[in-house]
N, C-alpha and C positions, 0 to 999 in steps of 0.2 A: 725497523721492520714495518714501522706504520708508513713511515714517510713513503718506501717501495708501494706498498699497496694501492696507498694514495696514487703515490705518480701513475701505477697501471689504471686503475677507475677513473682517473683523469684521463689518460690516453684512449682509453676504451671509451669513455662518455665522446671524445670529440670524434673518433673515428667510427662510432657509431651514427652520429648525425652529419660524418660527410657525407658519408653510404646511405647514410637513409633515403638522403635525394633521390638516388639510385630506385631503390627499391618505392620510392615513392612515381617514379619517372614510369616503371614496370608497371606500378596495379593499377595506373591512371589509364595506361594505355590497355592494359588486362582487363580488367574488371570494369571500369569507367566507358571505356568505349569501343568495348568487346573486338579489338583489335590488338594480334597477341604481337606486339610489337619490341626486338628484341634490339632497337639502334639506338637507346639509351645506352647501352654498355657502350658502343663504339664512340656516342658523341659525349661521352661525358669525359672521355680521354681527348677528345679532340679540341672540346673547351679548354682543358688545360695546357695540352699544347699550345694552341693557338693563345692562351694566354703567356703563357710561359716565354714563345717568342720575340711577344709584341713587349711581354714586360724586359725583355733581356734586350732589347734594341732601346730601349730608353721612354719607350710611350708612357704613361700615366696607367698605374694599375687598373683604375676606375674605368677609363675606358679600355682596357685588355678584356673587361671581365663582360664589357657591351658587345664588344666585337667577337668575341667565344661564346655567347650566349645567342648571338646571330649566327654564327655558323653552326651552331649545333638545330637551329632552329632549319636552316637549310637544308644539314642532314636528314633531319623529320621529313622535309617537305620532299625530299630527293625519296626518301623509303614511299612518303604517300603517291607519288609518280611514278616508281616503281612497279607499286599495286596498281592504281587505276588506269594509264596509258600504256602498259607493257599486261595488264594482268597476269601479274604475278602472286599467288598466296598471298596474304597478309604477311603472313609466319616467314615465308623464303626470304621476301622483301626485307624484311630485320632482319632476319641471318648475311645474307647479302652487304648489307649496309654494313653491320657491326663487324664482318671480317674486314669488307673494303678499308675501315675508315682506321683497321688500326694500322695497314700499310698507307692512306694516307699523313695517319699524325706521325710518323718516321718519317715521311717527305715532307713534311711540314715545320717539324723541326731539327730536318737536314742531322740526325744520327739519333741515337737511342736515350739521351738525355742533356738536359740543356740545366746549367748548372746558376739557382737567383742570388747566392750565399751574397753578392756583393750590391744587391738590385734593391732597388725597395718596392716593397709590395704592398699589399692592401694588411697585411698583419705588420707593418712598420709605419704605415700611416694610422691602423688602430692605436699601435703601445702610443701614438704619439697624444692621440686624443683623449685612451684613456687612463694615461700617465704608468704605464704597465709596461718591463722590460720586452723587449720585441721578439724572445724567446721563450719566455714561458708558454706555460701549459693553459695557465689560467688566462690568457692571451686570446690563444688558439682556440680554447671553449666557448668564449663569448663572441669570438667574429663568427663562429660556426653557427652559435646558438642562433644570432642575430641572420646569418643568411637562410638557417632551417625558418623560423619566422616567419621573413619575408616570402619565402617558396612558399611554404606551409598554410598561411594566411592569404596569399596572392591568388 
């Protein structure tokens, strides 16, 4: 019975601080610089895509994770041209973006899921580092912890 609980409040701990990005991505643009900007939801898929691909073709995780974090950063800058050379709403502008970009991450990774079970990722270069089965939970919480940090702090 414990060990269930555990394993939920562990899955919940990490899948709270992947999403939080998310919601951290929202009130930066919300609140931070009064632009209600909604192409966080679109480019946070499209980072993963776009890593997803690059890591399924053989690339190095570490750079999947540069290359998805420059295209999302594109995305932004496609919503901020959007608004300022097209004047469009702020608001339309991320709505706009965040539907476009979820029919681009299906063009992007060419059908509806791309499968890493044989790939090595950045959570198999961590168990390697920090001598921790490449599956677990307690894995998964501390490369999370370590990337909320880095956002967080950055």
């Amino acid at each position: 019975m414990l060990d269930t609980i555990q394993a939920i409040l562990s899955f919940s701990a990490y899948e709270g601080l992947v999403f939080g990005l998310v919601a951290i991505g929202v009130y930066i643009t919300l609140r931070v610089l009064a632009f209600p900007d909604l192409t966080v939801d679109g480019s946070y898929t499209l980072g993963g895509a776009t890593a997803a691909v690059l890591i399924a073709s053989g690339f190095n995780p570490l750079f999947a994770i540069l290359v998805a974090t420059g295209a999302g950063f594109c995305a932004g800058m496609l919503t901020g041209l959007l608004n300022t050379w097209l004047r469009l709403p702020a608001l339309l502008a991320g709505i706009l973006m965040m539907v476009g970009l979820y029919s681009i991450n299906l063009r992007i990774m060419g059908g509806a899921n791309i499968s890493l079970l044989r790939d090595i990722t950045i959570f198999n270069k961590a168990a390697d580092f920090f001598g921790l089965g490449s599956n677990s939970i307690e894995l998964s919480l501390i490369v999370a912890l370590i990337i909320a940090l880095v956002v967080f702090l950055y």
